[in-house]
N, C-alpha and C positions, 0 to 999 in steps of 0.2 A: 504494500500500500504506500502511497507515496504522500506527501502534506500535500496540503490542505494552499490554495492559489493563495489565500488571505496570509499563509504565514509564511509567504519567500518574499518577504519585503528587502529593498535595496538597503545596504547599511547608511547609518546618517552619517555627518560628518563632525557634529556635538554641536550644533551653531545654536543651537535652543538653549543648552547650557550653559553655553560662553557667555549670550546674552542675559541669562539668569543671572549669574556668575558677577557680572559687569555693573549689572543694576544694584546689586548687590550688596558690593562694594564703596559704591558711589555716595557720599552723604544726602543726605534729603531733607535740608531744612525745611520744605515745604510741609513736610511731615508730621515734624517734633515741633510740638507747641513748648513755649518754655512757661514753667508753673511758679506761681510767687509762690507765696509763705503762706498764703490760703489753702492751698493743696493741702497741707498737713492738717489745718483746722477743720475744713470740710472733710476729712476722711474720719475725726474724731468725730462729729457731729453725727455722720451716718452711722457710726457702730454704736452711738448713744443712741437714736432712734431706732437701729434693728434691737437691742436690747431690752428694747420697751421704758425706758427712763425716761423723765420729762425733764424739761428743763432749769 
């Protein structure tokens, strides 16, 4: 028996991965917001309210 047409695929050449790779690499301030000193207060405020505590 011989495979299967769908599985003699041509090898790649990694060009998918390079560019993975590449992106990857690359900083993205577009991305990373920068967080003041709030960040810390509000993550205390939500685990006082999942806790059920009031203020």
């Amino acid at each position: 028996m011989s495979r299967h047409l769908a599985d003699h695929r041509a090898r790649t050449t990694g060009a998918r991965v390079k560019h993975f790779l590449r992106l990857a690499r690359t900083p993205r301030e577009t991305w990373l917001r920068v967080r003041g000193a709030s960040g810390s207060t509000r993550l205390i405020q939500y685990l006082r309210i999942e806790r059920g505590r009031a203020a």
